[in-house]
C-alpha positions as a printed Julia matrix, in Angstrom:
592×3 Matrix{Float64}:
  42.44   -85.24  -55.94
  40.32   -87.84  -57.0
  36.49   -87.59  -56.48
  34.79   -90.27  -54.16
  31.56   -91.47  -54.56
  29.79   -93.41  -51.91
  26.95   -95.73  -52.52
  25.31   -93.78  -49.4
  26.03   -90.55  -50.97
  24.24   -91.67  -54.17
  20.89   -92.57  -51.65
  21.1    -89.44  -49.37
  17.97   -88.06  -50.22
  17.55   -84.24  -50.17
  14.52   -84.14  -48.88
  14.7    -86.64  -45.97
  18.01   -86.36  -44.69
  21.06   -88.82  -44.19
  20.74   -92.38  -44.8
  20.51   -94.86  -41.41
  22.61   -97.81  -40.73
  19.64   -99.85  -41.15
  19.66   -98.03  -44.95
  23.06   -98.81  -45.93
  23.06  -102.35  -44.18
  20.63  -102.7   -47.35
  22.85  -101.13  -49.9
  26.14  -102.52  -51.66
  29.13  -102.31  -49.36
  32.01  -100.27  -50.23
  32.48   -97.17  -52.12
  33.01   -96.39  -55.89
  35.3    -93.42  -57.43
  34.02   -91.83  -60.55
  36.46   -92.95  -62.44
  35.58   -96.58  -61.83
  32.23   -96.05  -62.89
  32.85   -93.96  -66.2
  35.9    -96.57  -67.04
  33.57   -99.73  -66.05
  30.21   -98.34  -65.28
  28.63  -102.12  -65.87
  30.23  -103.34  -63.34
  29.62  -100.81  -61.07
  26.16  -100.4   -62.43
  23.59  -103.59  -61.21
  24.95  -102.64  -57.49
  23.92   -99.16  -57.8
  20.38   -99.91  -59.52
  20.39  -102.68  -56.39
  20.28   -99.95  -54.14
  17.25   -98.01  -55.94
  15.29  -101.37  -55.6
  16.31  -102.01  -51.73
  14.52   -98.55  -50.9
  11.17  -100.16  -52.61
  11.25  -102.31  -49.61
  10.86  -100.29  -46.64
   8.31   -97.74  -48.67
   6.12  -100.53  -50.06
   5.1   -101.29  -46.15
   3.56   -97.89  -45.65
   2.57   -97.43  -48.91
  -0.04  -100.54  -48.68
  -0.81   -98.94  -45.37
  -2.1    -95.12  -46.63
  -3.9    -96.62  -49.73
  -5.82   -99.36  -48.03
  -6.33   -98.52  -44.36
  -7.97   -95.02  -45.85
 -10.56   -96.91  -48.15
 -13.48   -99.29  -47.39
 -12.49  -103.0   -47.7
 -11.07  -103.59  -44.2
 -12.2   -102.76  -40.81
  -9.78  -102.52  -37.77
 -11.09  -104.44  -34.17
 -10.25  -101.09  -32.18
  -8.93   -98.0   -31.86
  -4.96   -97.77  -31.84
  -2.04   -96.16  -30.65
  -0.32   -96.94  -33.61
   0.36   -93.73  -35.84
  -1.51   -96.18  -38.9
  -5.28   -95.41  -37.2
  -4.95   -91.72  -38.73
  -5.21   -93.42  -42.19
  -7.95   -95.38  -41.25
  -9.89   -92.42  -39.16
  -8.98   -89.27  -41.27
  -7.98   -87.96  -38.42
  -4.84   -86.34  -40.69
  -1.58   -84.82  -38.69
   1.69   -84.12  -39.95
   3.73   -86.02  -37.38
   3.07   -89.53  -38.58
   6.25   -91.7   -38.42
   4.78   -93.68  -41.27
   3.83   -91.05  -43.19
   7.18   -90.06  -42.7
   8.64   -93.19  -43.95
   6.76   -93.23  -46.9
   7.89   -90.02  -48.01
  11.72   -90.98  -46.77
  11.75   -93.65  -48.97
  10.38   -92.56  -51.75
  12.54   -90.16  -51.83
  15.21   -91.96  -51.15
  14.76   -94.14  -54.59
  14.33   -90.98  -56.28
  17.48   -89.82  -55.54
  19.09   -92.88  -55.75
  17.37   -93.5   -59.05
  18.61   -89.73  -60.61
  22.04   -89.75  -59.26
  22.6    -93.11  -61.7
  21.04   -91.74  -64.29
  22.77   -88.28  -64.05
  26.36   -90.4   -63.44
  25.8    -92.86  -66.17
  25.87   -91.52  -69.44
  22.87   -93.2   -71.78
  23.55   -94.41  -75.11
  27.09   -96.44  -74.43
  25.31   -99.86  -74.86
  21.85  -101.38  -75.21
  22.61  -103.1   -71.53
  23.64  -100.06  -69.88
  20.55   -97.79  -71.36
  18.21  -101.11  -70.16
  19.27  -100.62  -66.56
  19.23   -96.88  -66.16
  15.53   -97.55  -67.96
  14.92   -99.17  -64.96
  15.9    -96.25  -62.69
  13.61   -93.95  -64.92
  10.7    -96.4   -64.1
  11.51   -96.43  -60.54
  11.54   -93.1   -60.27
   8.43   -92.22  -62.56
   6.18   -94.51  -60.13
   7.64   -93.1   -57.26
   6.58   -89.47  -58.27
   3.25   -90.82  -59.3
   2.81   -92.76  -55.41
   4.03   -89.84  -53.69
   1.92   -87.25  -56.11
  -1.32   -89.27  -55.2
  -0.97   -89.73  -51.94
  -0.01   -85.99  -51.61
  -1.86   -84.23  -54.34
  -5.55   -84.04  -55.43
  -7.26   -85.99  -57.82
  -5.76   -84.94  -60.9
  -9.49   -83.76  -62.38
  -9.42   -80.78  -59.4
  -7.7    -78.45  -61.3
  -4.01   -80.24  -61.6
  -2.4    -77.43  -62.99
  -2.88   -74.97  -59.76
  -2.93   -77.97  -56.62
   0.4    -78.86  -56.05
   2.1    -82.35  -55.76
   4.9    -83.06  -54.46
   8.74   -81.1   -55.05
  10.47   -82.39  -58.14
  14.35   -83.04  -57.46
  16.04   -85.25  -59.32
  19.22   -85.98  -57.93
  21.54   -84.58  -55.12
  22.23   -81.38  -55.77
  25.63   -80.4   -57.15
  26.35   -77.37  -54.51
  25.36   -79.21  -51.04
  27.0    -76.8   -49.13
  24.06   -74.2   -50.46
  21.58   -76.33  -51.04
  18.46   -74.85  -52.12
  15.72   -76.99  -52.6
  12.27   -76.07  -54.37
   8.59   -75.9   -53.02
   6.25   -78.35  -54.36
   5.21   -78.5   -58.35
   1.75   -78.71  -59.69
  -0.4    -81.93  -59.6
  -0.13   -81.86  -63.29
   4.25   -81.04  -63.4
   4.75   -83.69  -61.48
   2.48   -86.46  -63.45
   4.47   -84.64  -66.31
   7.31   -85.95  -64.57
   6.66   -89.11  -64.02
   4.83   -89.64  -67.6
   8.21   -87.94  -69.29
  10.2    -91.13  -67.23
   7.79   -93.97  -67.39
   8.47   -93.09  -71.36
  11.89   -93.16  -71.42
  12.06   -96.45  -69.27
   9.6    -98.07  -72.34
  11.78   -97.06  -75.08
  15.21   -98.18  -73.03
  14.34  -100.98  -71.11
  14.97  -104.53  -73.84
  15.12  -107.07  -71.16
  12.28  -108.66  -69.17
  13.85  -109.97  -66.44
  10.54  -111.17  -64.54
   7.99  -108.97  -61.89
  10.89  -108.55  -59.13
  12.29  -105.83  -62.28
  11.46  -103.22  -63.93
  10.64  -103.75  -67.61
   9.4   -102.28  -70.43
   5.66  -103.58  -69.91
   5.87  -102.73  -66.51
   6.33   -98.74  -67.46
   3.11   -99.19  -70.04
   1.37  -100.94  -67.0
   1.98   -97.51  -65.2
   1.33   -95.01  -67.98
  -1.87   -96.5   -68.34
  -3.07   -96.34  -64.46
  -1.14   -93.15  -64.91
  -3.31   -91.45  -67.58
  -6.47   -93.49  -66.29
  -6.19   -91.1   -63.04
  -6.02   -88.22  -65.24
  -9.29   -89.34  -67.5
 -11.26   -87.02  -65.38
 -14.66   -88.31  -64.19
 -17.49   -90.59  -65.8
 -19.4    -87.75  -65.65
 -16.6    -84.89  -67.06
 -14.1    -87.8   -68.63
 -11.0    -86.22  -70.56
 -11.26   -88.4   -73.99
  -7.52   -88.25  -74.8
  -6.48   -89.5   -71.56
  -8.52   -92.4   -71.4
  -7.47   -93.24  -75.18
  -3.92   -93.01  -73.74
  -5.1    -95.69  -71.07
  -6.36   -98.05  -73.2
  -3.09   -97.76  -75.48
  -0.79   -98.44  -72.82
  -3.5   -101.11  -71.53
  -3.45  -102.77  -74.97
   0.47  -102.75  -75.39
   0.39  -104.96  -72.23
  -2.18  -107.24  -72.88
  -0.91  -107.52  -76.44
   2.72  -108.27  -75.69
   2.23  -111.52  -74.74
   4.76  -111.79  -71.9
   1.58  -111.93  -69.2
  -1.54  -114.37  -68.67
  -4.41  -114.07  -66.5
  -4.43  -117.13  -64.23
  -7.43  -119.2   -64.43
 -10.11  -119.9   -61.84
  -8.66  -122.19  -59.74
  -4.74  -120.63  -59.84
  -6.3   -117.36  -58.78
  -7.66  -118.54  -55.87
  -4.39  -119.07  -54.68
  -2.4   -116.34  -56.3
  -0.87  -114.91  -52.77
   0.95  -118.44  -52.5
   2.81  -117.89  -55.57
   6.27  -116.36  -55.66
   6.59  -113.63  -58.25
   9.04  -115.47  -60.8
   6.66  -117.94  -61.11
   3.23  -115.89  -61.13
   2.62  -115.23  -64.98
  -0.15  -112.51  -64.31
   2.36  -110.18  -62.24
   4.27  -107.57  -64.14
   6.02  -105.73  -60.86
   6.27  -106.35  -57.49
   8.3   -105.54  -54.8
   9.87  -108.6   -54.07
  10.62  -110.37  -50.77
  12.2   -113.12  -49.42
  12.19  -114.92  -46.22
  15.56  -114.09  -45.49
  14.71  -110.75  -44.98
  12.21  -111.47  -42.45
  13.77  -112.99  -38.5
  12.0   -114.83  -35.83
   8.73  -112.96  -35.39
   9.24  -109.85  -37.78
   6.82  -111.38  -39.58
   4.38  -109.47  -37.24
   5.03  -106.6   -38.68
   4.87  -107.36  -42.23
   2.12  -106.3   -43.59
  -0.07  -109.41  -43.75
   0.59  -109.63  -39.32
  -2.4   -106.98  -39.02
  -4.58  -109.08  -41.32
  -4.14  -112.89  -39.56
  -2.13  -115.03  -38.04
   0.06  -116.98  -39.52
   1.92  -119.92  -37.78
   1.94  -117.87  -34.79
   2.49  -114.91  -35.7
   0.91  -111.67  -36.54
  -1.52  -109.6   -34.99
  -5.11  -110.2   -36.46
  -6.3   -107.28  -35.26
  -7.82  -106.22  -38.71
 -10.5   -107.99  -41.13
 -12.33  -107.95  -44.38
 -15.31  -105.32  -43.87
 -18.97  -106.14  -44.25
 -18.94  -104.01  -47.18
 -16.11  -106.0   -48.86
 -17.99  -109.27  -47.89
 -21.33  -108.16  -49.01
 -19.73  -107.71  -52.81
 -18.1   -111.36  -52.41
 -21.68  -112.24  -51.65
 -23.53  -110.97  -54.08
 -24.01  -113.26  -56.75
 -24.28  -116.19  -54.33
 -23.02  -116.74  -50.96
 -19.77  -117.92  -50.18
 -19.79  -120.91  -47.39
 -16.2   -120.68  -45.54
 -17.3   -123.62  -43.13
 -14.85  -126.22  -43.31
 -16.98  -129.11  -44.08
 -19.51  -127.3   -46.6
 -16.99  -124.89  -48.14
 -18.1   -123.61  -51.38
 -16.59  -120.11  -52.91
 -18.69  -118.51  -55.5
 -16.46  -115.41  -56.38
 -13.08  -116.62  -56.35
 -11.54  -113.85  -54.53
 -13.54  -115.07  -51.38
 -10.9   -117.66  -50.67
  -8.64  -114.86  -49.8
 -11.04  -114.56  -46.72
 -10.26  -116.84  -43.51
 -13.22  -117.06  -41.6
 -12.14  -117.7   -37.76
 -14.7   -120.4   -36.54
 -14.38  -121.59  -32.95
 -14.14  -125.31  -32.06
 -15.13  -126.83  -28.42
 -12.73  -129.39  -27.19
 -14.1   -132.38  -29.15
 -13.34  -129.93  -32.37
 -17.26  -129.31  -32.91
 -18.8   -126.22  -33.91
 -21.8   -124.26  -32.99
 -24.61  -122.97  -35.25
 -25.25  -119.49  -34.96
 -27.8   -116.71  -36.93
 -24.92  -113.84  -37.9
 -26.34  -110.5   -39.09
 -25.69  -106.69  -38.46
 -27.93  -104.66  -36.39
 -27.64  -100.59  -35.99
 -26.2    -99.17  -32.8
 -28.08   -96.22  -31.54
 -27.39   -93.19  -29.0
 -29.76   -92.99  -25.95
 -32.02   -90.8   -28.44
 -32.4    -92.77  -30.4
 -30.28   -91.97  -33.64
 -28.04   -94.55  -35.64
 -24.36   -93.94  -34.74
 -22.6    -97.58  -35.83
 -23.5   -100.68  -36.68
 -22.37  -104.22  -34.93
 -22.4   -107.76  -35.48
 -24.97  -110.67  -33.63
 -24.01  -114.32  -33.04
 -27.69  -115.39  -31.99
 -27.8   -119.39  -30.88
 -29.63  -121.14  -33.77
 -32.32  -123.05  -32.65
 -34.18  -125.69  -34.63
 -37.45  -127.2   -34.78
 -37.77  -129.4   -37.69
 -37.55  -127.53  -40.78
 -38.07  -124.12  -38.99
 -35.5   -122.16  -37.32
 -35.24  -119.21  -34.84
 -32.8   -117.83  -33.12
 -31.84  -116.64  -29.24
 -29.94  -113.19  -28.47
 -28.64  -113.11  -24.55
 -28.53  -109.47  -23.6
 -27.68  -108.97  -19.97
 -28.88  -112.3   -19.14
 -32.01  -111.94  -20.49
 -32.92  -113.94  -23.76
 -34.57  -113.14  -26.45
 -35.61  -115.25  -29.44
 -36.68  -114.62  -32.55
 -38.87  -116.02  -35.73
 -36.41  -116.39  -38.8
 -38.19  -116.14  -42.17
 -36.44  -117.63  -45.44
 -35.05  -115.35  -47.46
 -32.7   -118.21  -49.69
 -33.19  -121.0   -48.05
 -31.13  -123.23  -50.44
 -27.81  -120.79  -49.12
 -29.31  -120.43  -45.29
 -30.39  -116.8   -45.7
 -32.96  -116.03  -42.95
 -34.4   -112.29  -42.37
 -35.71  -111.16  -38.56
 -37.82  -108.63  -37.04
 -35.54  -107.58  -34.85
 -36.51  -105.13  -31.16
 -35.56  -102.11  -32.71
 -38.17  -102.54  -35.14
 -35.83  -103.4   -38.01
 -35.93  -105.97  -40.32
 -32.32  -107.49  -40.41
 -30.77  -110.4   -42.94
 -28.08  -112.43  -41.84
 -26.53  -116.22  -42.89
 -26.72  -119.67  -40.43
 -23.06  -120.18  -40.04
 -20.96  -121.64  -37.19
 -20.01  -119.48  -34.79
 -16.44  -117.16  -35.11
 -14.15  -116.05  -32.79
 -14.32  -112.59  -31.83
 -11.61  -109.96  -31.51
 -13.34  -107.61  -28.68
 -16.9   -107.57  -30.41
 -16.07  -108.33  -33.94
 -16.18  -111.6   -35.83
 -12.29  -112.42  -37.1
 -12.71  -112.38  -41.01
  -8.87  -112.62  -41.66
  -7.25  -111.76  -44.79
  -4.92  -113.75  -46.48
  -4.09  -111.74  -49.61
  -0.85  -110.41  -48.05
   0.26  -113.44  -46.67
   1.9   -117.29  -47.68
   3.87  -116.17  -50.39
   5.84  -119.34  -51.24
   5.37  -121.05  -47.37
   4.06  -120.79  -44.12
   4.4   -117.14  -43.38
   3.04  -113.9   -43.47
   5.51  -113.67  -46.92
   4.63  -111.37  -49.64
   5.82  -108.79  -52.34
   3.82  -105.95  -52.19
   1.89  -106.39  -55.84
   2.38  -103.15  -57.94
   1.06  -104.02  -61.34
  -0.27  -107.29  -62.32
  -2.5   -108.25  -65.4
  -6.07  -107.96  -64.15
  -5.5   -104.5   -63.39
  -4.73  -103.47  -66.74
  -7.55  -105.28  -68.12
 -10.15  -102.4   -65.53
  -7.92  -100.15  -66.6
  -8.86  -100.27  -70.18
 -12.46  -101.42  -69.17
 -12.89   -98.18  -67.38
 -10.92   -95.97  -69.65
 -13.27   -97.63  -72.8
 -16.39   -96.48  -70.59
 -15.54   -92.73  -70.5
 -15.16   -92.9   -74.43
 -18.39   -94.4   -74.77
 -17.07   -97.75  -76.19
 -19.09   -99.35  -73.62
 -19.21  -102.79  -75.68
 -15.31  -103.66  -75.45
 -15.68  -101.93  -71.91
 -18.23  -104.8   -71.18
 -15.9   -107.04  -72.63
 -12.52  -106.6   -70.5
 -14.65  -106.23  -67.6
 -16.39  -109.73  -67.8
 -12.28  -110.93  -68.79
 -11.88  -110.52  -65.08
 -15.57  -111.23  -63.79
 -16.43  -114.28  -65.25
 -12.52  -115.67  -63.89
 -13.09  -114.65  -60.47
 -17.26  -115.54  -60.81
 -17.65  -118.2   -64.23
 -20.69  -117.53  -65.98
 -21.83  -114.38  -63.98
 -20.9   -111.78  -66.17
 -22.68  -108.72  -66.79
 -25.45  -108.66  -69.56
 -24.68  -104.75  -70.77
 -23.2   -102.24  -69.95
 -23.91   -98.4   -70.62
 -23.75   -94.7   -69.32
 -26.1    -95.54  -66.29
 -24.52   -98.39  -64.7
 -20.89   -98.35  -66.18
 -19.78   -96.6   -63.02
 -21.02   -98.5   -60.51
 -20.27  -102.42  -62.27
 -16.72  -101.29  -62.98
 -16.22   -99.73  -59.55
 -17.54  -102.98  -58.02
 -14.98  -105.1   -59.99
 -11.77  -102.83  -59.4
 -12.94  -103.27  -55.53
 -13.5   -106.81  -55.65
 -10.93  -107.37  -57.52
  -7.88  -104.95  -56.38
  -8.83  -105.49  -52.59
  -5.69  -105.26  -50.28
  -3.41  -103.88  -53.08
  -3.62  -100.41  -51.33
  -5.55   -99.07  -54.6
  -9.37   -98.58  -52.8
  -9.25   -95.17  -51.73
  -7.11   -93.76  -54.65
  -9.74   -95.06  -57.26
 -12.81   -93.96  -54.9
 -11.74   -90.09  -54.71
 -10.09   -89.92  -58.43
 -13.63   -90.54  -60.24
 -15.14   -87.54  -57.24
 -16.76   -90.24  -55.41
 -17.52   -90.31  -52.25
 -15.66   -92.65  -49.39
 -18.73   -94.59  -47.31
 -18.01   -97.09  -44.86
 -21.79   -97.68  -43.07
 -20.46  -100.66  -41.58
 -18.8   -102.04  -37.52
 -15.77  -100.97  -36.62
 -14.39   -97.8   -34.9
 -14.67   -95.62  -37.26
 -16.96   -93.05  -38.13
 -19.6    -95.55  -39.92
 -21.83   -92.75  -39.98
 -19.53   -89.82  -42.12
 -19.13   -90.17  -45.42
 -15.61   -88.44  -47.25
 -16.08   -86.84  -50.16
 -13.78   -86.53  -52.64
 -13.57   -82.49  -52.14
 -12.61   -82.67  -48.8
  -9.48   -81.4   -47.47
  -8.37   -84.9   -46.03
  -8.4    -86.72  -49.35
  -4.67   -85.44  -49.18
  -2.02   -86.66  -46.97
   0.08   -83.97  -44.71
   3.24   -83.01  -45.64
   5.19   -84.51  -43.22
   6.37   -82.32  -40.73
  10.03   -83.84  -40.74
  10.21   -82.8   -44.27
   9.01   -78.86  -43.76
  11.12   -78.71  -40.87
  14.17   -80.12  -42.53
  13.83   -77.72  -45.29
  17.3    -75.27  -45.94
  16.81   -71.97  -44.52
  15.22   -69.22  -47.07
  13.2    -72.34  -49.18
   9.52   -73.54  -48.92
   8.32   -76.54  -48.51
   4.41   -76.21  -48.83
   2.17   -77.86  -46.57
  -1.55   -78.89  -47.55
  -4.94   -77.18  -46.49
  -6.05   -77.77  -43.11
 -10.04   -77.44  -43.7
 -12.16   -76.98  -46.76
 -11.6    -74.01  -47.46
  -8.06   -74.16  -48.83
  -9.19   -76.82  -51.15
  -8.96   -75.62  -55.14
 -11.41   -77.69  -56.65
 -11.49   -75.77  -60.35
């Protein structure tokens, strides 16, 4: 009898279960015999690699969501019922339906991913080997997502915390299937380094950022062996000269360009075929999106958009303080002026009467206190500006009661004032118009995620692009002490973003901190934050409004660095095999 093959077959992932309509709505229709494929597997072949990119879709949405919402560039308005406010809390639990999903998916293109490049044999014709080099990348960055988000930071002893289970394929016996318990941190970055290899030496075609390529796997190896250069403090030398090889293969190959000042600004408006700094994304269209799904893309949280979205979170005072550091960007419509070009992927929300005026306000953060008297949060003031001549104070209503304060030039020239606030602190803030406020915060909406190509809260979820690689190398030059071209591919990116503001040296004392400013500035909303804080043994601090704990900082020993297991996945394990789950406190946490 002949042997059938269905395209859902070659998706069902092991580890998650059986593939939804909604999955195979997304997949090539039809089904595929093996003799088809071994007498024509071309033809049979771009549908089935199809089907490995289609499952990039639905993980890159909660991917974004566990590497940004867990670091410090965005703050949410409130706490939420939605299972996302773990990531953003720490508040970790094993049933989390996007948790879930990310680890379906991925999956999901893993399996989809091996079963090609177990069915297809290699070495036919250069075509064929490019495409199942494509499956090899796919499924090398997978394992490296899912081993992050799962596993410790590869310098806490890799080699005894486990990642995540290696399976690479469906399993020829299904009807005993026996799965295995998760590998080490450092077997499964094995893994994926062992594929992101293979898809460099097979891949010959650059078909543009929507594909794998060749660059895009040395894009990955050298992120990949940047995580694994170990601290600045305890770097691992031959890692970070693997980094800067890959990084200098990409920037060398001449099939990418950083975008200059003024493109960069608007870089989320560009579709990916036409972006020359992007190197992989996971690419949208509009098509896939209907009437107000756009909500739930993953620019709806950060604005709206024509209508649509939610806007319920914003850039963080932390994130903004960095934009304003050199010199303070002025979002007012009719004195805009954007120092650090990655500002004018902030939206300011300014409120207009009916005659489309707006009103002057003194904005600053003050502490919030407990009734004895100790810090717990921090919050945002609109005081009314008031003016007398060329001096200024400023009028906080509390309860009816108003009370005005003396405003003392700090930088005039950009309207920074300082007060002497009731507490007894001194506090610095900006004259600015007045913004709308979502329950008691100011609306700083993001627009990084969002206008891809029109109107909309389009976007393809950015994977590697060209300023990345250029930290990469910049950090990995740091931790061998080449601090000179270190200083030099960090001002690259600086001086694009901030032009003529680069950095006069650089060296063992403040090579951490200047190139862990630029990734943040510069990597904001690409769901890297949190990865790159706890990877270098940092700590996570957040000291500014929202919901959150502003007051705990996360090191990068504790237990909750780690995602859960999800519990789906333990639970759907085959009867007499393991699926591991991670510690639940500190003291399950193998840190040498």
């Amino acid at each position: 009898m002949k042997k059938i093959i269905s395209t859902s077959l070659l998706v069902t992932a092991c580890l998650c279960g059986t593939l939804t309509s909604c999955d195979i709505e997304r997949l090539p229709k039809g089904s595929m015999s093996a003799e088809q494929i071994t007498n024509d597997p071309l033809a049979s072949l771009d549908g089935l690699v199809d089907g490995a990119y289609a499952q990039l879709k639905d993980w890159s949405d909660p991917m974004h969501r566990l590497g940004e919402y867990a670091g410090d560039n965005m703050m949410i308005r409130g706490a939420s019922t939605d299972a996302f406010y773990e990531f953003i809390t720490f508040s970790r639990t094993p049933n989390n339906y996007r948790l879930q999903n990310f680890w379906d998916y991925g999956y999901k293109a893993i399996a989809q991913a091996s079963n090609i490049i177990k069915m297809i044999e290699e070495g036919q014709d250069p075509e064929i080997d490019s495409k199942l080099g494509e499956c090899y990348y796919i499924r090398g960055m997978m394992y490296f997502y899912l081993c992050r988000a799962f596993g410790r930071p590869y310098y806490q002893a890799p080699d005894k915390n486990l990642g995540v289970p290696i399976v690479n394929g469906t399993p020829d016996d299904m009807d005993n299937l026996q799965l295995p318990d998760r590998s080490t941190v450092k077997e499964v970055y094995e893994q994926a380094i062992s594929d992101l290899k293979k898809a460099e030496a097979m891949i010959t075609e650059n078909k543009g950022p929507a594909y794998a390529s060749k660059e895009a796997a040395q894009a990955m190896l050298s992120r990949v062996y940047l995580y694994m250069s170990g601290t600045y403090s305890n770097p691992n030398a031959e890692y970070a000269q693997l980094a800067v090889n890959y990084a200098t293969k990409v920037i060398e190959s001449g099939q990418y360009e950083l975008l200059g000042h003024d493109e960069f600004m608007t870089y989320n408006t560009i579709v990916p075929e036409n972006n020359k700094e992007s190197i992989f994304v996971v690419k949208r269209v509009a098509s896939e999106f209907s009437g107000y799904d756009h909500y739930y893309g993953i620019g709806g949280m950060y604005g709206v958009v024509g209508g649509m979205g939610w806007g319920e979170m914003y850039a963080s005072a932390k994130y903004l303080d960095l934009l304003n550091e050199t010199g303070r960007n002025d979002w007012r419509p009719d004195s805009k002026k954007i120092v650090d070009a990655r500002a004018n992927f902030i939206a300011p929300q300014y409120v207009q009467d009916d005659n489309g005026n707006y009103t002057n306000v003194f904005r600053f953060i003050k502490n919030v206190y407990d009734t004895s008297g100790n810090v717990i949060n921090f919050n945002y003031v609109q005081a009314k500006l008031n003016q007398n001549g060329g001096n200024y104070t400023c009028t906080e209503t509390i309860d009816g009661v108003d009370k005005t304060y003396a405003m003392t030039p700090v930088d005039a020239s950009q309207q920074i004032y300082s007060i002497q606030y009731s507490d007894g602190q001194t506090y610095t803030g900006v004259i600015d118009y007045q913004m709308s406020l979502n329950r008691v915060y100011p609306m700083f909406y993001i627009t990084k995620c969002s206008y891809e190509g029109e109107e909309s809260h389009l976007h393809s979820p950015i994977i590697s692009r060209l300023g990345e690689i250029y930290l990469n190398r910049a950090e990995a030059y740091a931790k061998l002490g080449n601090y000179g071209a270190a200083l030099t591919d960090l001002n690259t990116i600086r001086e694009r973003s901030i032009p003529g503001a680069g950095y006069a040296s650089l060296d063992a004392n403040n090579a951490p901190e200047l190139i862990d400013k630029e990734r943040q500035l510069e990597l904001a909303y690409q769901a890297e934050r949190s990865y790159d804080v706890f990877r270098n043994g940092e700590p996570l601090t957040r000291h500014y409004p929202g919901p959150h704990n502003a007051m705990e900082d996360v090191p990068a020993t504790d237990y909750r660095v780690t995602y859960y297991i999800p519990q789906s996945a333990i639970n759907a394990y085959p009867s007499g095999c393991t699926l591991t789950q991670n510690p639940t406190n500190d003291a399950g946490v193998i840190l040498n």
